[in-house]
VEXGULO-722876 format. One record per residue: residue in three letters; x, y, z of N, C-alpha, C in turn. Coordinates in steps of 0.2 Angstrom, whole numbers, plus 5000, padded with zeros to 4 digits. Layout:
REM residues N
AlaXYZXYZXYZ/...
REM end
This chain:
REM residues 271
Unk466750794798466650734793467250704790/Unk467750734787468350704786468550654789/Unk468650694797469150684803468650594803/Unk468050604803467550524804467850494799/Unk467750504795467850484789468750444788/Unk469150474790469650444791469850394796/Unk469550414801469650344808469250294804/Unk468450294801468250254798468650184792/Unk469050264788469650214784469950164788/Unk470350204792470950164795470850104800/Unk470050124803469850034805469950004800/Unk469550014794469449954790469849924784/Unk470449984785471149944784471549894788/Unk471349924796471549874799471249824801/Unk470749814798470049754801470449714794/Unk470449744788470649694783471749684781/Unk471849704787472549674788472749624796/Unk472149654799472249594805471649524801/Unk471349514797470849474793471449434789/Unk471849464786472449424784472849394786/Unk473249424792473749394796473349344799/Unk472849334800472449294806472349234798/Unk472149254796472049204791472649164788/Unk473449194787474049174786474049104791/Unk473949134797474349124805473649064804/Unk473149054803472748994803472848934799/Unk472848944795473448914790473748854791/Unk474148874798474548844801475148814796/Unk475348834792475948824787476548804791/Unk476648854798477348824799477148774806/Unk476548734805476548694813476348614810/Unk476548574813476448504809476048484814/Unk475548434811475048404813475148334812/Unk474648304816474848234819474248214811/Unk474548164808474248114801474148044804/Unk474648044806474647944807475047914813/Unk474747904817475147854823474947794823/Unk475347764830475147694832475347724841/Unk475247714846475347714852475447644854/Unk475247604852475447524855474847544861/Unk474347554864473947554868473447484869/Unk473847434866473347384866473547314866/Unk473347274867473747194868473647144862/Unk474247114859474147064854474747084849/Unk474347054843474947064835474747134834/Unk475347174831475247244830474847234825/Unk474347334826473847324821473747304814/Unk473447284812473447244804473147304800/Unk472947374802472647434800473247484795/Unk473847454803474347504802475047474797/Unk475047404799475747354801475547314795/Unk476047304792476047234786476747194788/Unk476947134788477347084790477847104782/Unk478347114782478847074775479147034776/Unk479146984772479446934773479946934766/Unk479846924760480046934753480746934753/Unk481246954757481846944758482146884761/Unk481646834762481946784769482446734763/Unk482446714758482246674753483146694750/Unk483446774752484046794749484346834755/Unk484146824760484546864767484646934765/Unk484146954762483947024763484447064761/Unk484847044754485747064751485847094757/Unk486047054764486747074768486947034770/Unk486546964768486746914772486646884779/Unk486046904780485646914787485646834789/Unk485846834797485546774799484946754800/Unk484446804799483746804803483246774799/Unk482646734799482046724796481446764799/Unk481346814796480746854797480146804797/Unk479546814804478946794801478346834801/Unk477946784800477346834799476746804803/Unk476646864807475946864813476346814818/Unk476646814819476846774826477046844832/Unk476546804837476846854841477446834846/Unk477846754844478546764848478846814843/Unk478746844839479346894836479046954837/Unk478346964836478247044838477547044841/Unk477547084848476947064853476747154855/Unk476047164855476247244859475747194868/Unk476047234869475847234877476147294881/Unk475847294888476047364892476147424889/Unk475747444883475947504883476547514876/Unk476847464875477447474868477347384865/Unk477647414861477847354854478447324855/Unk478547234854479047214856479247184848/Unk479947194846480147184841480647094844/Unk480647034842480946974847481346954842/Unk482046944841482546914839482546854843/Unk482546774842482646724847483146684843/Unk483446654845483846574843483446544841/Unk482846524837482346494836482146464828/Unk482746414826482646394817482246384815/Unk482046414808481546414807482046414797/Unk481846364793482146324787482846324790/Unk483146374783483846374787484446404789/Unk483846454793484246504797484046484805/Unk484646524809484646514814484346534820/Unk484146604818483646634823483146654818/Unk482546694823482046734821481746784820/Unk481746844819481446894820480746904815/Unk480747004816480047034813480247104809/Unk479847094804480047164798479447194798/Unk479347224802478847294802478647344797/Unk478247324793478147384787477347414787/Unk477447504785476847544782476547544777/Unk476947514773477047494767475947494763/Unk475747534759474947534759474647564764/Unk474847574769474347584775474747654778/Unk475347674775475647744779476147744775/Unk475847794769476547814763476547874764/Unk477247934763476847994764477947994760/Unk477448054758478148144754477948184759/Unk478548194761478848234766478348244772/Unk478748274779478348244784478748254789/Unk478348234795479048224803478748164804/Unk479348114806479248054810479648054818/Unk479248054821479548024827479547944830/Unk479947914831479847834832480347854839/Unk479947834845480247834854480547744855/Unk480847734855481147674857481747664860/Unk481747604862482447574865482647514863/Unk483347514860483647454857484047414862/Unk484147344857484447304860485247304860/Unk485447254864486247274865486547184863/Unk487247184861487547134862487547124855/Unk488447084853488747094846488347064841/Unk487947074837487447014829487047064829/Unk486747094834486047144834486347204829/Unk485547214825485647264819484847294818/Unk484647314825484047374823483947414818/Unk483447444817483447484810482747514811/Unk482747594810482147634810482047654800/Unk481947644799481947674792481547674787/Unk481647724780481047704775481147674768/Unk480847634766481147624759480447654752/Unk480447694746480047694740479247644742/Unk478847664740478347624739478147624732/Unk478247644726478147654721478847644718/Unk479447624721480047604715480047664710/Unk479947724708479747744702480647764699/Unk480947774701481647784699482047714696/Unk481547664698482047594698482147564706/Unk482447504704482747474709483147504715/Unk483447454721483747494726484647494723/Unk484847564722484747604726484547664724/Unk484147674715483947724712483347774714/Unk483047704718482347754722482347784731/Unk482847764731483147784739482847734742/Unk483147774750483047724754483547794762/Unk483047804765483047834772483147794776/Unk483747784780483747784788483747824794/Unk483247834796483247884802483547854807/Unk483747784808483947744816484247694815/Unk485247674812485447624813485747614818/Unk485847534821486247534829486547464826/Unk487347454827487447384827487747374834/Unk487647294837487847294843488447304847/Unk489147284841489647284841489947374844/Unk489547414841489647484845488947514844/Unk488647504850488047474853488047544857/Unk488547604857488447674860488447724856/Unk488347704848488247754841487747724838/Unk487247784836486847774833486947814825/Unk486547784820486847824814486147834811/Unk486347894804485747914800486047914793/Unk485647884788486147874782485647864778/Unk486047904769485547914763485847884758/Unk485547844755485647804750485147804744/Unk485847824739485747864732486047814727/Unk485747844720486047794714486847834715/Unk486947894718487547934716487847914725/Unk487647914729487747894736487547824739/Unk487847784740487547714743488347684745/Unk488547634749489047594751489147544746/Unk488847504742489047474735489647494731/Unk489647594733490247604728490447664732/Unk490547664739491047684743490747764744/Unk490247784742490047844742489747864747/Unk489047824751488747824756488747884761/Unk488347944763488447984768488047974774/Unk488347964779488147964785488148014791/Unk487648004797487748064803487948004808/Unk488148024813488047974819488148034824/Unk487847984831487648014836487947984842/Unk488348004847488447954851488047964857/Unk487747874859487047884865487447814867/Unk487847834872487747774877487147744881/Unk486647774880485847744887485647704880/Unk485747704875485247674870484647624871/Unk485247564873485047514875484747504882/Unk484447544886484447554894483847614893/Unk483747644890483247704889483047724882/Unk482247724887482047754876482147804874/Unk482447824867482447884865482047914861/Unk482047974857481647984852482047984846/Unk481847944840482347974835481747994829/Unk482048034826481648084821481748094815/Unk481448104808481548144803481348214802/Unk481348254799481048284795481348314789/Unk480948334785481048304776480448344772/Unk480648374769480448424762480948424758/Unk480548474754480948454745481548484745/Unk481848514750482448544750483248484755/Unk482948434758483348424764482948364768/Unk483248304771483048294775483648294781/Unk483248284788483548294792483448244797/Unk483948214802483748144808484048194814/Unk483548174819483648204826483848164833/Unk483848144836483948094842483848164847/Unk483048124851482748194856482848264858/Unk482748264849482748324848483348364844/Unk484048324844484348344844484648324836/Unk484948394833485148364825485448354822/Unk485848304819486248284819486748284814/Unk486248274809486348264802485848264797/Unk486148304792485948324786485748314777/Unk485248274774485548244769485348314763/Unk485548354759485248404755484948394748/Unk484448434746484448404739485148444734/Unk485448424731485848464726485548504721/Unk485048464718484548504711485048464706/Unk485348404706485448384700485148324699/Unk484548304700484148274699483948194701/Unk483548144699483548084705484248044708/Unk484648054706485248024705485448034712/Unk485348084714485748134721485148124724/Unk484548154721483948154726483348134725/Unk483248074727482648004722482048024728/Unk482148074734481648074739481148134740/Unk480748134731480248184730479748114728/Unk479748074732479348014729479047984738/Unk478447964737478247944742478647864748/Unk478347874752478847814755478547784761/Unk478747744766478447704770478947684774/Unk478847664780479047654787479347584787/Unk479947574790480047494792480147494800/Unk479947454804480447424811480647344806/Unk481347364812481547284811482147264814/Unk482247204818482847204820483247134817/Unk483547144815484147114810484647074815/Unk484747014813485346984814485946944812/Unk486346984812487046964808487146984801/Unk487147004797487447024790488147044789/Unk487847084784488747114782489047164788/Unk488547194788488847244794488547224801/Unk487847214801487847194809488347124813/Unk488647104808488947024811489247014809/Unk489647054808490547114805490847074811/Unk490547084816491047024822490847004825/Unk490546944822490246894825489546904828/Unk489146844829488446874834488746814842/Unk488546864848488646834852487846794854/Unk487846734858487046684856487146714865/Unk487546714867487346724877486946744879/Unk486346774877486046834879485346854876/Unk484946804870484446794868484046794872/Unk483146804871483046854866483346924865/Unk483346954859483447004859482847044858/Unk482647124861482047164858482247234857/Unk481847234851481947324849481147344852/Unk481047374857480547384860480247464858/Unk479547504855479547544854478847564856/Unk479047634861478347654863477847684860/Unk477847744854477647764848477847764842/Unk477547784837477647804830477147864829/Unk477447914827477047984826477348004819/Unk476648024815477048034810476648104807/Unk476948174806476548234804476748244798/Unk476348294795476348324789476148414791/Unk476348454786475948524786475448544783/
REM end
């Protein structure tokens, strides 16, 4: 009777320690799930679901002194066809800027704290081009830029159009006052092949990947928004840029318009 009696125990010890593990392990705590995509699977202006136009900077060149005029819903600056999304930089004045392009925002329709993004694409090449994958604040709650952040997960300029870079900008870190931290990556296919470039981001760290691979680091310190303004929700941009401060640092070459940042997906998870 004992001897029953104890096999009996020890199943139901272990009926209620495999009932915990299994219940841990479903959880799925350490597996990220897919929240928010676009696949571009479809023909026309990107979706209006997903995609909001900014324009709101065309009026002050976007403090860099952009030569571009963003528009809004035209599909000669951004069309999805075959499969991906075409971002079109043209020679094509529009008031009194030179070319044209399109600023891609989640902005209302894809905010999120913390998360994995993945964005597959392939940029363009040739001196003025200034791609950019990145995220800015959707709530400002720290203040203006550069107190509420602001994430790059993807900058290219064309002028060295085989480095790709990942940079955090703080009210205590930002390029305004020389402080600015950056990753870079060298990818000479950039422009020739799509890659995957990535975040991921919790309250400790974020981190940018290029196909998997990681590069660079931004930390939180614990001393508070100043250093780390990215416990605040945020939102997605595409956009290709031409000419500012830094992308038109040496010059834009016009031989070779249009320009496209062409992108296959947008995946964005959470846990």
């Amino acid at each position: 009777m004992k001897k029953r009696l104890l096999i009996v125990s020890l199943l139901v010890a272990t009926s209620i320690f495999t009932s915990l593990f299994v219940s841990c392990d479903a959880n799925g705590d350490g597996e990220w799930k897919l929240m928010w995509s676009d696949e571009f699977d479809y023909t026309g202006l990107p979706d209006t679901t997903r995609w909001s136009y900014d324009t709101d900077g065309n009026a002050y060149g976007w403090g860099n002194n952009e030569a571009q005029f963003y528009t809004n819903a035209q599909s000669k600056n951004a069309f999805v066809n075959d499969g991906t999304l075409k971002i079109i930089a043209l020679i094509d004045s529009c008031e009194d800027k030179r070319y044209t392009s399109a600023r891609l925002i989640t902005k209302g329709k894809g905010d999120w704290l913390y998360g994995k993004i993945e964005v597959r694409a392939k940029l363009p090449n040739g001196v003025g081009t200034w791609p950019a994958i990145w995220m800015l604040p959707t709530d400002w709650e720290y203040g203006g830029w550069p107190a509420s952040g602001e994430i790059d997960i993807m900058e290219n300029v064309g002028y060295d159009e085989d480095t790709v870079l990942a940079t955090a900008h703080t009210l205590k870190y930002n390029h305004s006052i020389g402080t600015q931290t950056s990753g870079k990556i060298y990818l000479p296919s950039a422009d020739t092949e799509f890659h995957v470039y990535g975040l991921e981001w919790d309250e400790n760290q974020w981190r940018a990947y290029v196909d998997g691979t990681h590069y660079y680091t931004f930390e939180n310190d614990g001393t508070g928004f100043e250093s780390w303004p990215f416990d605040k929700r945020f939102h997605l941009i595409l956009n290709l840029a031409i000419g500012g401060n830094w992308g038109g640092a040496m010059g834009i070459d016009d031989s070779d318009f249009p320009k496209v940042l062409e992108v296959d997906y947008v995946r964005v998870y959470q846990k």
